[in-house]
C-alpha positions as CSV (number, residue, x, y, z in Angstrom):
1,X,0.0,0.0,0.0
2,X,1.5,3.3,-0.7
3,X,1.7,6.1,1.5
4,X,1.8,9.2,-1.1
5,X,-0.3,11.6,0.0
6,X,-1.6,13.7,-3.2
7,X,0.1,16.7,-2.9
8,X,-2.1,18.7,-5.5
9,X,-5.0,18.1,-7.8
10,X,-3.7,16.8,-11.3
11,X,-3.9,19.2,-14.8
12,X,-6.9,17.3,-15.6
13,X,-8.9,18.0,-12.6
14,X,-7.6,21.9,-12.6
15,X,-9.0,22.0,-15.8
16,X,-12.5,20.8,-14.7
17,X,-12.3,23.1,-12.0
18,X,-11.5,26.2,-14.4
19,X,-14.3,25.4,-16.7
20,X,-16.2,25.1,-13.8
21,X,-15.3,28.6,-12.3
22,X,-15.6,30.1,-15.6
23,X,-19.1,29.4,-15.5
24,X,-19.6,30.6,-12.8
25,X,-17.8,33.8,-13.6
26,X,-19.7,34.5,-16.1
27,X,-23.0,33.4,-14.2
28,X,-22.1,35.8,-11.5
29,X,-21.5,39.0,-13.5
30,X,-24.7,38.4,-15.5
31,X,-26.2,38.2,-11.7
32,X,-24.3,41.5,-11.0
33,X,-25.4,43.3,-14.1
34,X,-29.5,42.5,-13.3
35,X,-28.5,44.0,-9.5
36,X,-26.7,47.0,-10.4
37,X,-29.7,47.6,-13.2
38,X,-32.2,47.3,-10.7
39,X,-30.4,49.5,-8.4
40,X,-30.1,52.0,-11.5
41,X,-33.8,51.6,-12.1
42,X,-35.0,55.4,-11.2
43,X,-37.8,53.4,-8.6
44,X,-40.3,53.2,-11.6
45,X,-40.2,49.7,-11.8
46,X,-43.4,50.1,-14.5
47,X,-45.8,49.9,-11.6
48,X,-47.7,52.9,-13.0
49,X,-50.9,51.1,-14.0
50,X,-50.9,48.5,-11.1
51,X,-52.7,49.5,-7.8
52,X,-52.0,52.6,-5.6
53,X,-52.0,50.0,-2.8
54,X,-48.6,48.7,-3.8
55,X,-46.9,51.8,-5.6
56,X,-47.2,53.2,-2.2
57,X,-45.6,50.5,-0.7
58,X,-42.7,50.0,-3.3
59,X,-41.6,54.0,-2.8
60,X,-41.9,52.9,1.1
61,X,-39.0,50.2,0.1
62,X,-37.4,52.0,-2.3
63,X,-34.5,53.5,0.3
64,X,-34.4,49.7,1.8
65,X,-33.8,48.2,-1.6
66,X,-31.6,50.9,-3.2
67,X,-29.4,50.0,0.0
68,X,-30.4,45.9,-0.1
69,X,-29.2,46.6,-4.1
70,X,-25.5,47.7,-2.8
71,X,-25.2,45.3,-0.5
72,X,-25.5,42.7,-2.6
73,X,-23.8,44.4,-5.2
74,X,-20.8,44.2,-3.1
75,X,-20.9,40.7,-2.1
76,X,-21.3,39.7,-5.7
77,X,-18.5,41.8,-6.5
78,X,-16.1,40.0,-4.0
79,X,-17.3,36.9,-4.9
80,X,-15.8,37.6,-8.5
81,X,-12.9,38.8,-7.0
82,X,-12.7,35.5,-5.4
83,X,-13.7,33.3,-8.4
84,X,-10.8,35.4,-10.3
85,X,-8.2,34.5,-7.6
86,X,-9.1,30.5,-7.8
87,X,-8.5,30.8,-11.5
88,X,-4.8,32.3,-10.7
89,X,-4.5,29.2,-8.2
90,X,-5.5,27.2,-11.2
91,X,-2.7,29.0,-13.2
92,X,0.4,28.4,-10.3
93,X,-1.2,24.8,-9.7
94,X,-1.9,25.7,-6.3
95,X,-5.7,25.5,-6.4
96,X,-7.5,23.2,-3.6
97,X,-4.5,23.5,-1.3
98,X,-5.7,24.5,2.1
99,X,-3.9,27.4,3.5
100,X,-3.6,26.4,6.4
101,X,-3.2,22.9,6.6
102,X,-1.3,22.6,3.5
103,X,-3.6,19.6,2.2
104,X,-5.9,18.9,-0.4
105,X,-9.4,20.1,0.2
106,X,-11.8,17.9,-1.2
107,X,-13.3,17.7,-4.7
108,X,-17.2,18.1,-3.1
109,X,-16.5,20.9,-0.9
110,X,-14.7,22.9,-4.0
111,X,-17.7,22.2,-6.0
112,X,-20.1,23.8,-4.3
113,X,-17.2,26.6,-3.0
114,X,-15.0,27.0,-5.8
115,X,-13.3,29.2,-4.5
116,X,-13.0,27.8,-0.8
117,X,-9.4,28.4,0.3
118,X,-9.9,26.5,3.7
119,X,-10.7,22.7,4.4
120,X,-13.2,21.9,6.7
121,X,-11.0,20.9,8.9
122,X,-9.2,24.2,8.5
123,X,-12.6,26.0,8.8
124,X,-13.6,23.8,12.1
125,X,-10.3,25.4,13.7
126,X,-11.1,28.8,13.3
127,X,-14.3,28.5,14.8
128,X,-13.2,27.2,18.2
């Protein structure tokens, strides 16, 4: 039985893992373009004809939606940022490498967190 521990994830599997970011990418800025346009929208969101009942309520939530919009706006941003950096990983071959434990993280958790940086087990530590 051998005792080699994988040390990174082969070319192959970087290469899964770049399409799979990619997608995402692109998924995420699509995302960021319907936020910033709704945050753009001048609060006539074509509710003209529709009752007073709720135009009345939609300027009410205007000022909480304008600031919901940046938030999000934000976070989406970052998590481009993010998405971006994992490709660079992909580039130096460092991707899936915990940070702090120096070993692999695994294949499910980078598939739903492409651009996880942390094992769980590296994650678990920084809670306690």
């Amino acid at each position: 039985m051998s005792t080699d521990v994988k040390v990174r994830y082969s070319d192959k599997e970087l290469e899964e893992f770049r399409v799979l970011i990619e997608a995402k990418i692109d998924k995420a800025k699509k995302d960021l373009d319907l936020i910033k346009s709704a945050y753009m929208n001048d609060g006539n969101n074509g509710t003209d004809d529709t009752s007073p009942t709720f135009k009345a309520f939609e300027e009410g939530s205007e000022t909480m939606s304008k600031e919901a919009n940046t938030q999000l706006a934000i976070r989406q941003e970052k998590f481009i940022r993010d998405l971006k950096n994992a490709l660079v990983r992909i580039e130096n071959k460092t991707y899936g490498i915990c940070r702090v434990t120096g070993k692999l993280i695994s294949k499910e958790r980078l598939k739903l967190v492409p651009h996880a940086t942390l094992s769980i087990e590296a994650k678990n530590m920084q809670k306690s």
